[in-house]
C-alpha positions in Angstrom: 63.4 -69.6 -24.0 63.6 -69.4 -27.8 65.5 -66.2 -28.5 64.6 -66.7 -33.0 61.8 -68.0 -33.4 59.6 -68.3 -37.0 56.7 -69.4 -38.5 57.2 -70.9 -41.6 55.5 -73.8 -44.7 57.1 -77.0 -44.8 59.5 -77.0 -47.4 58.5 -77.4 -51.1 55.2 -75.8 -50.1 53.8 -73.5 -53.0 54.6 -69.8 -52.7 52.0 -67.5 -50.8 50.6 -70.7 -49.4 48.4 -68.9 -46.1 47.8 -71.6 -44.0 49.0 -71.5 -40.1 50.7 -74.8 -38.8 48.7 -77.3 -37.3 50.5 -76.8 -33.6 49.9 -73.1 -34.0 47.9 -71.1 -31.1 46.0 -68.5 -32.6 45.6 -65.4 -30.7 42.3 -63.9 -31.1 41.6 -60.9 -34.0 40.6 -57.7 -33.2 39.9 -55.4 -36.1 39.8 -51.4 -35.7 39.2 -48.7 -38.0 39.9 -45.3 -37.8 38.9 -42.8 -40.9 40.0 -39.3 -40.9 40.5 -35.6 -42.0 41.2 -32.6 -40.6 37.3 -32.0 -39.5 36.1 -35.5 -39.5 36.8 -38.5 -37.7 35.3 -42.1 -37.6 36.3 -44.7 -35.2 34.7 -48.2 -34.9 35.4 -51.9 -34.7 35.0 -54.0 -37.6 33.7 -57.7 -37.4 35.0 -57.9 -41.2 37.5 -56.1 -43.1 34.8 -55.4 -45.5 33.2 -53.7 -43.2 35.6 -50.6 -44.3 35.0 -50.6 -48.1 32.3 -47.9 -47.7 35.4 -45.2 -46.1 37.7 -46.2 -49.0 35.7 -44.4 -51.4 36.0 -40.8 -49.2 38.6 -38.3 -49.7 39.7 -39.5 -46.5 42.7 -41.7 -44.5 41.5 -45.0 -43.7 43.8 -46.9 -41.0 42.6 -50.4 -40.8 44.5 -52.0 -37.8 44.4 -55.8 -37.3 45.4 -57.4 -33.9 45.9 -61.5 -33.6 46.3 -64.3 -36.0 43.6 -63.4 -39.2 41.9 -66.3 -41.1 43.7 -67.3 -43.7 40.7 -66.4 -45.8 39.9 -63.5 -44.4 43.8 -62.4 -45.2 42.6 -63.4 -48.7 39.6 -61.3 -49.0 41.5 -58.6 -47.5 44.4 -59.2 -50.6 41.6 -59.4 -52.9 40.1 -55.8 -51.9 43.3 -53.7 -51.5 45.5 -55.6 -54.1 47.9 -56.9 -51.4 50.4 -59.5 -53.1 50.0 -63.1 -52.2 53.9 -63.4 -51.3 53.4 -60.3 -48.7 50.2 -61.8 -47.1 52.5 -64.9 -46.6 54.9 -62.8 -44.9 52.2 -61.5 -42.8 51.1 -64.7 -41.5 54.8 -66.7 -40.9 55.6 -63.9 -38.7 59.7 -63.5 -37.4 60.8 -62.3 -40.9 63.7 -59.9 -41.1 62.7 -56.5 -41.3 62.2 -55.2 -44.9 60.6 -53.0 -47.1 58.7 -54.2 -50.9 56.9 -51.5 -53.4 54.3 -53.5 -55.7 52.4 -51.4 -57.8 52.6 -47.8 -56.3 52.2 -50.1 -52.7 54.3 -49.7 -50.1 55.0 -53.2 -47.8 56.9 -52.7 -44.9 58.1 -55.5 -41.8 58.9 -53.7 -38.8 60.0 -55.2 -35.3 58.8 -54.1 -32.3 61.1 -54.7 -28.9 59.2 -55.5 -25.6 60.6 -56.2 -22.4 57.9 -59.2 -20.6 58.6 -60.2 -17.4 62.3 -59.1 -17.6 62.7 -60.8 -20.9 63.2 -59.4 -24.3 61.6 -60.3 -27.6 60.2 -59.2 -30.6 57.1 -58.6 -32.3 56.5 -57.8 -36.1 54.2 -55.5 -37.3 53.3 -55.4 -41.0 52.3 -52.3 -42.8 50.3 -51.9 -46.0 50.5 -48.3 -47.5 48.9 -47.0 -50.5 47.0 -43.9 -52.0 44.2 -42.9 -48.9 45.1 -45.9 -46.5 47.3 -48.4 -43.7 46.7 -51.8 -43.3 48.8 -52.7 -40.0 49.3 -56.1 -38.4 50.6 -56.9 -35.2 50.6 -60.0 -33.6 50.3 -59.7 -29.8 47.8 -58.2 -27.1 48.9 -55.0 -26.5 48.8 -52.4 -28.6 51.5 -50.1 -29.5 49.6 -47.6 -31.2 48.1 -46.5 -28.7 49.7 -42.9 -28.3 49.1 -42.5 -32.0 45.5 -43.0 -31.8 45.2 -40.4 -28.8 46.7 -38.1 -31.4 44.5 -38.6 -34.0 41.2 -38.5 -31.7 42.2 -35.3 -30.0 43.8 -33.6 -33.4 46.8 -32.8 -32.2 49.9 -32.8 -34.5 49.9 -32.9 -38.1 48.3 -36.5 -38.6 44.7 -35.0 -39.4 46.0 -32.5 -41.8 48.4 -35.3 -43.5 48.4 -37.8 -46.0 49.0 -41.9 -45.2 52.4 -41.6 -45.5 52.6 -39.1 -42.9 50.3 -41.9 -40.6 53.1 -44.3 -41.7 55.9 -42.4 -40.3 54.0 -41.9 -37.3 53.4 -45.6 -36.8 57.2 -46.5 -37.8 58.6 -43.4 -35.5 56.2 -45.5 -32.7 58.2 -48.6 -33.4 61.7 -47.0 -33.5 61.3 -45.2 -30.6 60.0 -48.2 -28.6 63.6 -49.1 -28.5 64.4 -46.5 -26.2 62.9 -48.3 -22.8 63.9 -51.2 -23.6 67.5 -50.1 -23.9 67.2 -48.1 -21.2 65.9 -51.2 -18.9 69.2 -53.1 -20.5 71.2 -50.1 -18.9 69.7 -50.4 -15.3 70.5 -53.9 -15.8 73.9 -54.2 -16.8 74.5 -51.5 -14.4 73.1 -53.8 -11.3 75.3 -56.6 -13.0 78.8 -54.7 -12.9 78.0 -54.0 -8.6 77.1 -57.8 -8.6 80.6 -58.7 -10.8 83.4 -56.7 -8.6 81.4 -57.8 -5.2 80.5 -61.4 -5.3 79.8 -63.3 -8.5 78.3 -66.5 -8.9 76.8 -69.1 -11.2 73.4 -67.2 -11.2 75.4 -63.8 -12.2 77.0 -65.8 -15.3 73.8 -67.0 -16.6 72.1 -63.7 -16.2 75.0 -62.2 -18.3 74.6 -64.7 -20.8 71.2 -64.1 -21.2 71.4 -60.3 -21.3 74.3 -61.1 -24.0 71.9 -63.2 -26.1 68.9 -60.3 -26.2 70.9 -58.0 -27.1 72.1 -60.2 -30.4 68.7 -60.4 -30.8 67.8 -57.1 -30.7 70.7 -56.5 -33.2 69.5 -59.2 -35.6 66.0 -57.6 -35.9 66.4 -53.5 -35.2 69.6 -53.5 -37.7 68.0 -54.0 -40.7 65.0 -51.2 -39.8 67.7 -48.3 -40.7 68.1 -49.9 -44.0 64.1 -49.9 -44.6 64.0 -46.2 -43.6 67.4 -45.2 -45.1 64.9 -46.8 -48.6 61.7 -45.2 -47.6 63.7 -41.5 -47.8 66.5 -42.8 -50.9 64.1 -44.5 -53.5 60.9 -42.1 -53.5 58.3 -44.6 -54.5 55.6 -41.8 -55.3 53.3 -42.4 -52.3 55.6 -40.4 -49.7 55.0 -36.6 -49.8 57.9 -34.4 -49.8 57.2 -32.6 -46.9 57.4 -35.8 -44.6 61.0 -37.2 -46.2 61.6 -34.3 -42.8 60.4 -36.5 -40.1 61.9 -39.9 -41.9 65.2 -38.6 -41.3 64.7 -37.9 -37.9 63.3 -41.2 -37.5 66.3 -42.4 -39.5 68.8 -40.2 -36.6 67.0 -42.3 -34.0 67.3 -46.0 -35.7 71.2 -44.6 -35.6 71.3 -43.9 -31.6 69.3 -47.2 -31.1 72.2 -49.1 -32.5 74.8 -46.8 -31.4 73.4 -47.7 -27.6 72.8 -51.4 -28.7 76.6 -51.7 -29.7 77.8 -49.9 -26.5 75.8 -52.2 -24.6 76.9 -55.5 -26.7 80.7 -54.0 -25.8 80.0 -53.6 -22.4 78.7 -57.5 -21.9 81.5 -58.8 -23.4 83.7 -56.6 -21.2 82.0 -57.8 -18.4 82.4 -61.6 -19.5 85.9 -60.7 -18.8 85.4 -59.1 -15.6 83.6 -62.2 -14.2 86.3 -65.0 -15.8 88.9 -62.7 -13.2 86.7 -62.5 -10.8 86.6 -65.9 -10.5 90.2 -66.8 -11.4 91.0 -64.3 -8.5 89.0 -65.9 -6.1 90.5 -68.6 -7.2 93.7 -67.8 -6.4 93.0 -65.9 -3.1 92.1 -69.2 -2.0 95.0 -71.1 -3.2 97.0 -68.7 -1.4 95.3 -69.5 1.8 95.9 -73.2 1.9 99.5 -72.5 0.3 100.2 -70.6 3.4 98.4 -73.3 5.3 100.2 -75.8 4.3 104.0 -73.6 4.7 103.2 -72.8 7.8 102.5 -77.2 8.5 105.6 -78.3 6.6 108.3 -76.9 9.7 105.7 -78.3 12.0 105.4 -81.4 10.5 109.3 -82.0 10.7 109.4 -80.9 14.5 107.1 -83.6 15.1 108.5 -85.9 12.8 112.0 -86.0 14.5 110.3 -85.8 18.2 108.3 -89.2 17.0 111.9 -91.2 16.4 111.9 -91.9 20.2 115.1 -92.7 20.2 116.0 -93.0 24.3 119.3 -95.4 24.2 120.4 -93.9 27.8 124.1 -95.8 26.9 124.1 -93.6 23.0 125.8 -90.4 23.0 123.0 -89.9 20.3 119.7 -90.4 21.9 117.8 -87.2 22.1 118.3 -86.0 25.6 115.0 -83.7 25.4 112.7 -86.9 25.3 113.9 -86.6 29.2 113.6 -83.2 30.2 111.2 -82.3 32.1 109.6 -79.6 30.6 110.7 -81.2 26.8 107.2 -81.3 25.8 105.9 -77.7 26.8 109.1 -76.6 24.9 108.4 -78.4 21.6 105.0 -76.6 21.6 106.5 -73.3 22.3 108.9 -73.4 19.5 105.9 -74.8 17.0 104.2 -72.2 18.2 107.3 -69.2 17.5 107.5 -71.2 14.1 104.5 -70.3 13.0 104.1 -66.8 14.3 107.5 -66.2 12.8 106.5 -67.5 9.3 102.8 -65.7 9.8 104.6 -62.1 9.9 107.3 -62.9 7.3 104.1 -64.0 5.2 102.5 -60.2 6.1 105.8 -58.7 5.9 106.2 -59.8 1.9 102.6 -59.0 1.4 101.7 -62.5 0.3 98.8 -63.1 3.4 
């Protein structure tokens, strides 16, 4: 599994180049407008983008949303009929940038990543975000779609969105994305937590790889949620015009959450690497409980080993005074056992009495 992954031009290729590379699968586009104020609300699919030019001349909010891979040309009309920059559209299409935000020309372009948790795996998605006076332009990549709650809201009118301004819609959408942290992390917990049981009872080769891979997410996740603090911490310090006062409010709770995603993110990054530990002594203790088995296996065979060595001289001169005189008797070799056997049941409780067995 690719943990960073992005699309990008070969190099040299001209700036704001929109072209898709040729071994590219394009996911299909789905285009969705919804145009609203505090008494009215549209909500339709588009087959074009143009398709919304007639709403843009309202005193209304037009959120465009765009799901898939665009046409390259259709990504130009689209620049062409809002004024998006060339260099931004690029950035739409080569997704896997680093989050960010650009203002060009009283335009607000912000790269946002999205965490989702697929089949107990973690990536990222980037959505792309176009603000200006009276629309949203947002691209996401994927088939799902994480605006879904934020939708609901607007369609039932609950909340302030109807009665806002785009930037308010904007906060809403980047609140959406920020917060989407939260299950993820919280599935990272139930998992690590599951690990430590598996670590102090019986690790293995399967629990090491699962640790490395829940170490390499979460350095992913830190790569690409990181940076969002610094795009809202500029959204609520520079004041580009477009943002109200009244919502710089809700941007710094937004801002308070991007701080207790990466709060948890670190904890959790600490906690793997603590555990790392945990499983190099788990094994190195194993380890070692075994080598003290066969080192008292192999104590316990060493006075053994020397009875049986001398009893296998067979020395039986009957004229030496030397000659081993229990090589006759008649219960020598009943005897030999029994004091093997005394040996090592001696040895056994010395072992237990020293605590080393």
């Amino acid at each position: 599994m690719s943990y960073f992954t992005k699309r990008y031009h070969p190099p040299g290729t001209s700036p704001g180049t929109l072209e898709y590379p040729e071994e590219h699968t394009k996911i299909p586009v789905s285009i969705r407008l919804i145009d609203y104020t505090d008494t009215d609300l549209t909500e339709k699919k588009l087959s074009h983008a143009t398709e919304c030019i007639p709403y843009l001349k309202k005193p209304s909010v037009s959120w465009i949303h765009i799901e898939g891979d665009p046409e390259a040309g259709a990504l130009r009309e689209l620049g062409e009929l809002f004024g998006l920059h060339a260099l931004s559209l690029e950035d739409v299409l080569n997704t896997g940038q680093r989050p960010k935000l650009d203002i060009i020309d009283e335009q607000l372009f912000i790269i946002m990543s999205l965490p989702v948790m697929q089949n107990d795996h973690v990536t990222t998605e980037q959505i792309s975000l176009f603000v200006g006076e009276g629309y949203l332009i947002s691209f996401h990549r994927g088939m799902s779609d994480p605006f879904s709650l934020v939708r609901k809201r607007i369609s039932n009118h609950t909340g302030k969105i109807r009665s806002r301004q785009a930037d308010y819609l904007m906060y809403s959408l980047i609140d959406a994305i920020v917060d989407g942290g939260f299950p993820v992390l919280e599935a990272f917990g139930n998992r690590i937590e599951l690990l430590e049981e598996e670590l102090l009872e019986s690790p293995d080769k399967q629990t090491l790889r699962i640790l490395h891979r829940i170490k390499r997410e979460l350095l992913l996740l830190r790569r690409m949620l990181w940076p969002q603090r610094e795009v809202i911490n500029l959204l609520i310090r520079d004041e580009p015009g477009i943002i109200q006062q009244g919502t710089y409010l809700y941007l710094r709770d937004c801002y308070d959450h991007t701080i207790q995603i990466m709060d948890l993110l670190e904890s959790y990054r600490d906690i793997s690497a603590s555990m790392l530990d945990v499983y190099l002594s788990s094994v190195s203790n194993g380890m070692n409980e075994v080598m003290k088995v066969l080192t008292v296996i192999a104590t316990i065979f060493i006075p053994l080993t020397f009875i049986v060595g001398v009893y296998g001289m067979n020395f039986q001169n009957p004229d030496s005074p030397w000659a081993m005189p229990e090589l006759h008797w008649y219960f020598g070799y009943p005897m030999v056992w029994l004091i093997m056997f005394l040996v090592t049941v001696g040895m056994i409780a010395y072992f237990k009495h020293k605590d080393w067995f």
